[in-house]
C-alpha positions as CSV (number, residue, x, y, z in Angstrom):
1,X,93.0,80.0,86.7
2,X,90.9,82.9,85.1
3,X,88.5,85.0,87.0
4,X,85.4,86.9,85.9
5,X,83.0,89.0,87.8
6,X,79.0,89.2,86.0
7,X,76.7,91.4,87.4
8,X,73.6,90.2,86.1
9,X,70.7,92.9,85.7
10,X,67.0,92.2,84.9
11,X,65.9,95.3,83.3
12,X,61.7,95.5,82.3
13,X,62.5,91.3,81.9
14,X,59.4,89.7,80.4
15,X,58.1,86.2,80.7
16,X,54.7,84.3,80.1
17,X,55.3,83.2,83.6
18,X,53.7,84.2,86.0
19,X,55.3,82.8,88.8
20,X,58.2,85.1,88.0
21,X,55.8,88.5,88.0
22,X,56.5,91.2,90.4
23,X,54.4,94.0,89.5
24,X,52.2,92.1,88.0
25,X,50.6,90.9,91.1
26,X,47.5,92.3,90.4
27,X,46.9,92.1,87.1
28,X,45.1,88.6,85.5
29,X,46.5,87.7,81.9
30,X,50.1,88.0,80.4
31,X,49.1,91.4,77.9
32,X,47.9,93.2,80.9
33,X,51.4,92.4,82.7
34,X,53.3,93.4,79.7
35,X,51.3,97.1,79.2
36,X,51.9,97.7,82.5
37,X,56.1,96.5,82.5
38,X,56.3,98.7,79.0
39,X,54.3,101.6,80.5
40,X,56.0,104.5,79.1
41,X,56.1,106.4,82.1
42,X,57.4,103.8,84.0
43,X,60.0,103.3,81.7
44,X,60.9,106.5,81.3
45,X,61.8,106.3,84.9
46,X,63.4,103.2,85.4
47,X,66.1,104.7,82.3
48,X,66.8,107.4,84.4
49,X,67.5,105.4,87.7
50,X,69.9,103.1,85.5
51,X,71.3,105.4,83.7
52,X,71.7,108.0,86.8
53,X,71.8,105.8,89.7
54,X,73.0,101.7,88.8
55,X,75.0,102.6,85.8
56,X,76.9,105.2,87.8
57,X,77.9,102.9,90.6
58,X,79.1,100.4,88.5
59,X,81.1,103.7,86.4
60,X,82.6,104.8,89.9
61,X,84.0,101.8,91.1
62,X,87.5,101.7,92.2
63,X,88.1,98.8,90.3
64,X,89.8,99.1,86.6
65,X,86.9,97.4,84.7
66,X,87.9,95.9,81.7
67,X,86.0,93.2,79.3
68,X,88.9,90.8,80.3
69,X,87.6,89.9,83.7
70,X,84.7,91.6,84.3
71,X,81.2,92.3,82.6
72,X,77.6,93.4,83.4
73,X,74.7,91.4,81.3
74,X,71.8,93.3,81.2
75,X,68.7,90.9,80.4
76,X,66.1,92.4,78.6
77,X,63.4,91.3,76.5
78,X,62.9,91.2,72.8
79,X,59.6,93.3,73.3
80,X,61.0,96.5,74.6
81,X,60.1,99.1,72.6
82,X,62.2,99.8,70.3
83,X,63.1,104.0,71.8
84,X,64.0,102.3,75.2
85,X,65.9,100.1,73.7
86,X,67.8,102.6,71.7
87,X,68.2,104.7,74.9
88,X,69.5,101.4,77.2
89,X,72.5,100.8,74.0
90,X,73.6,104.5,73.7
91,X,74.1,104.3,77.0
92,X,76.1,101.7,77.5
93,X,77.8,101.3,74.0
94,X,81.6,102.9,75.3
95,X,82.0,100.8,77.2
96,X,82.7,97.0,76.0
97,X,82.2,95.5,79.3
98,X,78.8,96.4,79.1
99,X,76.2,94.2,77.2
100,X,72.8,93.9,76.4
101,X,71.1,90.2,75.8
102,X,67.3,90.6,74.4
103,X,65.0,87.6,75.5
104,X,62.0,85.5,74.0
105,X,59.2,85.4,77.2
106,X,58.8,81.8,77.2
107,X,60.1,80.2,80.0
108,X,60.7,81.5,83.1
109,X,63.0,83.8,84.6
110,X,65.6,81.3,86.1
111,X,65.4,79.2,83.2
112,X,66.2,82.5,80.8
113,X,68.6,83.4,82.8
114,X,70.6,80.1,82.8
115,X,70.6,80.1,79.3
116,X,71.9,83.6,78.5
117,X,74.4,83.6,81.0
118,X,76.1,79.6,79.6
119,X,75.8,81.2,76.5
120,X,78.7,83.6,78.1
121,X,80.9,81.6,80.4
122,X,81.0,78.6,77.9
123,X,82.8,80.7,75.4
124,X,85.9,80.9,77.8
125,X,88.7,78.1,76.5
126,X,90.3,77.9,79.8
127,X,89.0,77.4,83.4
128,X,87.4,80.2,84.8
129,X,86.5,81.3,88.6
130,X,83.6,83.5,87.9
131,X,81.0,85.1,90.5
132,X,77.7,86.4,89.2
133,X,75.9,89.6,91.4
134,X,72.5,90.4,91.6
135,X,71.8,94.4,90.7
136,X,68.4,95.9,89.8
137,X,68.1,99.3,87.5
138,X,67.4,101.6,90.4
139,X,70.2,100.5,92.9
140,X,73.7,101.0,93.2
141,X,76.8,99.6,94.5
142,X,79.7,101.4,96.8
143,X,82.7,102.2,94.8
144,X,84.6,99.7,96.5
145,X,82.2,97.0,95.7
146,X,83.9,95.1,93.0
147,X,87.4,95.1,94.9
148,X,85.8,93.7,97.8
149,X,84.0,90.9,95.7
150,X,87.3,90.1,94.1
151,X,88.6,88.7,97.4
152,X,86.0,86.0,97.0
153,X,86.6,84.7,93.7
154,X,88.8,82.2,94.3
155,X,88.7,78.7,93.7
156,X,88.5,77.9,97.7
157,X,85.0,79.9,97.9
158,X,83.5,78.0,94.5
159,X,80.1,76.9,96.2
160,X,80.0,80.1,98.5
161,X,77.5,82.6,98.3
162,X,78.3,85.9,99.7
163,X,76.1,88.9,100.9
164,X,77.3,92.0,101.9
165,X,75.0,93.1,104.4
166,X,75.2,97.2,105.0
167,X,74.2,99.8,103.2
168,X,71.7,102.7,102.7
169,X,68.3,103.5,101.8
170,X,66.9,106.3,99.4
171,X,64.0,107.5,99.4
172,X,63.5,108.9,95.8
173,X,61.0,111.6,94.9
174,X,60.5,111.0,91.0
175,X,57.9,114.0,90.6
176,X,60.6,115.9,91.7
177,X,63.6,114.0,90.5
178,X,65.6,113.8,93.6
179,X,66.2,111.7,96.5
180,X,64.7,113.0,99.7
181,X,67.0,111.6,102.1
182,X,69.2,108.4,102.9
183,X,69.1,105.9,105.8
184,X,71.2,103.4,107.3
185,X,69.7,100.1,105.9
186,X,71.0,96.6,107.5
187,X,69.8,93.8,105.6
188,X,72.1,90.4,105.8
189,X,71.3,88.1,103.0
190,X,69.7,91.1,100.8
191,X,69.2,90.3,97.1
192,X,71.0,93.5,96.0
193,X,74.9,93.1,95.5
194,X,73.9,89.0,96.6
195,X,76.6,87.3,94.6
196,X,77.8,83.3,94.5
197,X,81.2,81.6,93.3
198,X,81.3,78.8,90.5
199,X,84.1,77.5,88.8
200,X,83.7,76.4,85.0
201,X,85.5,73.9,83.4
202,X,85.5,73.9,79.5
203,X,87.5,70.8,79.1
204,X,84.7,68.6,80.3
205,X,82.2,71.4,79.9
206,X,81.2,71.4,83.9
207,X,80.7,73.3,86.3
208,X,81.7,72.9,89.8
209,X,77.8,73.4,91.4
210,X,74.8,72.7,89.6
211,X,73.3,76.1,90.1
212,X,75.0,78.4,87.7
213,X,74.1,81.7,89.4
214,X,73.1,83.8,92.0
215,X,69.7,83.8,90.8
216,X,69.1,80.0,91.1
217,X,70.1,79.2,94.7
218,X,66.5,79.8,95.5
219,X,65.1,82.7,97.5
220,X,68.1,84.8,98.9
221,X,67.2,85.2,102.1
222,X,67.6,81.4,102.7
223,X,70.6,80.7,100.6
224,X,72.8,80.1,103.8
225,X,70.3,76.8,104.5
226,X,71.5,76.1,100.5
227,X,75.2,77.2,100.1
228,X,77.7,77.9,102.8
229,X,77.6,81.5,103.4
230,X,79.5,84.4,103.8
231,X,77.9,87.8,105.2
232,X,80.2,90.7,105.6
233,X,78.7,93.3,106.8
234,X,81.5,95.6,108.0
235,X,81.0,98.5,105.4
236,X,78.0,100.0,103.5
237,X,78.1,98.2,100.0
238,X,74.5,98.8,98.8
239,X,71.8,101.7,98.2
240,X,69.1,100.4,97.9
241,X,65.7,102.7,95.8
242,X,62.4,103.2,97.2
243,X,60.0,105.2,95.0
244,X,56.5,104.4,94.1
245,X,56.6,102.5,91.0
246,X,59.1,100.1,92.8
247,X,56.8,98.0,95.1
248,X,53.5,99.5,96.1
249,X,52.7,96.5,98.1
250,X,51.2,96.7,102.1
251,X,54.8,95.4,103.3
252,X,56.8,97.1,101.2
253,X,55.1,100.3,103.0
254,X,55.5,99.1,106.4
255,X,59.8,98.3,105.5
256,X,59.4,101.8,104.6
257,X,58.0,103.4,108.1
258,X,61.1,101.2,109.7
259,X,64.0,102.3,107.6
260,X,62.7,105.9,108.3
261,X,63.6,105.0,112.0
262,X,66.9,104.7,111.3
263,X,69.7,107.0,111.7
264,X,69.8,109.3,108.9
265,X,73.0,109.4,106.4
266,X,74.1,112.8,105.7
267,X,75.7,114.1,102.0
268,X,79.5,113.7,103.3
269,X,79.3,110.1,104.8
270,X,77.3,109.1,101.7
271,X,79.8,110.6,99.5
272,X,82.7,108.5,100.8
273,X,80.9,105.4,99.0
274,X,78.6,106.6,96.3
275,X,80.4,109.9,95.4
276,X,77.9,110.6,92.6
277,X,75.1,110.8,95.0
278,X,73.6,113.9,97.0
279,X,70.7,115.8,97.6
C-alpha cells in the first residue's frame, strides 16, 4: 500500500467565520479581522518565522523528502497581498514537495480545509496510508520528526492519532530578531507536530474514518476521548514560538511565567534536534 505524510500549515488563513478567529478575538466585524491578519508588520514577521524557523525544520529533517510520499500544503487565502504572496512562492518554489493552495473565506476553517486537502489525496489511483500533521509558521519540528512519524503510518494505526509530547520553548525577541532563550516544554496532546492516520481508498472513493484530518478530530487536547491515542513523549520533537504577535491573551501570559520555570535548554542540546537554531 502507498504511504504519504502532509503537513498541513495555516498561514494568515482567512474566513468569514468567526468561530474560527484567533486574533481576532477582539475585533467586531470580518474587515477589521482581515486588516489586522494582513497587517503588514505582522506579516512581515510571520515570513521571517516561516521562512527562518518552520521552513527550516522541515529543510533539516533527516528524512529524504521527496514529492512521492511526502508533502507540506500551505493553506492560504486568496486575499493575501499580492508581495507576501510572492515572498511565501519564492520561497518554497525548489522544492516540489512544497505547495501553496489559496482559499475563498467562505466557510470555515475545517470545512476549507477538508476540501483542499480531498482535492489532494483523491488524485492518488491506488490505496494510500497517509497521515496529515499540524504545523503553524512560527514552529518547528526536530530533525528526526518525519522518521519517527513514519513508524505510524501504517495501515494497523489508521484511526490513531499520535502526539509527540516533548519539546522546547522559544522565547523570540522580534525587535531584536533573536530568540532569547529556550525551555524544556512538556505538553502531551499539543496541537503542534499533532498528526492522525487515515487510509484512502480510490476504488470506492472512501476513506477508512470520517474525519479526514488532524484538524477535524475536534479540539486536540481531547482527541484521546475521540480517537485511540498514541503519546510518545520520549524525545523533544517540537519548538514551539512565543513572541508578542502570537497570542497576547491573559493565559497565554501566565503559560509564559511557567515555561520560564523550567529548566533551561542550552545551544548544544538544542543543536542535536534543531541544528539551525541558536542564540
Amino acid at each position: 500500500m502507498k504511504k504519504h505524510m502532509y503537513i498541513i500549515m495555516r498561514y494568515s488563513m482567512l474566513t468569514n467565520d468567526g468561530a474560527t478567529w484567533k486574533i481576532g478575538r477582539e475585533v467586531e466585524d470580518f474587515n477589521s479581522y482581515k486588516n489586522q491578519l494582513f497587517e503588514p508588520e505582522r506579516l512581515k514577521l510571520h515570513e521571517k518565522l516561516f521562512e527562518n524557523i518552520a521552513f527550516q525544520s522541515i529543510l533539516n529533517q533527516n528524512y529524504d523528502l521527496n514529492a512521492g510520499d511526502f508533502t507540506l500544503l500551505i493553506l492560504t487565502s486568496n486575499l493575501l497581498p499580492k508581495e507576501n504572496l510572492r515572498k511565501l512562492t519564492d520561497i518554497i518554489s525548489p522544492h516540489p514537495w512544497a505547495k501553496i493552495i489559496q482559499l475563498e473565506p467562505n466557510g470555515s476553517q475545517g470545512s476549507l480545509i477538508k476540501k483542499a486537502l480531498k482535492s489532494e489525496i483523491e488524485n492518488f489511483k491506488e490505496k494510500v496510508c497517509y497521515s496529515t500533521t499540524r504545523l503553524d509558521d512560527d514552529d518547528a519540528l526536530a530533525s528526526g520528526f518525519l522518521n519517527e512519524l513514519y513508524k505510524y503510518v501504517n495501515p494497523q494505526f489508521s484511526g490513531y492519532c499520535i502526539s509527540f509530547g516533548s519539546g522546547y520553548a522559544g522565547m523570540y525577541d522580534e525587535k531584536n530578531d533573536h530568540y532569547e532563550s529556550f525551555y524544556e516544554y512538556y505538553y502531551p496532546k499539543i496541537a503542534l507536530g499533532a498528526s492522525y492516520i487515515n487510509i484512502y481508498d480510490p476504488l470506492f472513493n472512501k476513506y477508512d474514518h470520517e474525519s479526514i484530518s488532524v484538524y477535524h478530530n475536534g479540539n486536540h487536547v481531547y482527541t484521546d476521548k475521540k480517537r485511540p491515542t498514541i503519546v510518545d513523549s520520549r524525545k523533544p520533537m517540537f519548538m514551539r514560538t512565543f513572541h508578542s504577535k502570537s497570542d497576547t491573551s491573559e493565559s497565554n501570559q501566565k503559560k509564559i511565567k511557567e515555561i520560564k520555570k523550567m529548566p533551561q535548554i542550552t545551544n548544544e542540546v538544542l543543536k542535536n534536534s534543531f541544528p539551525f537554531l541558536g542564540r
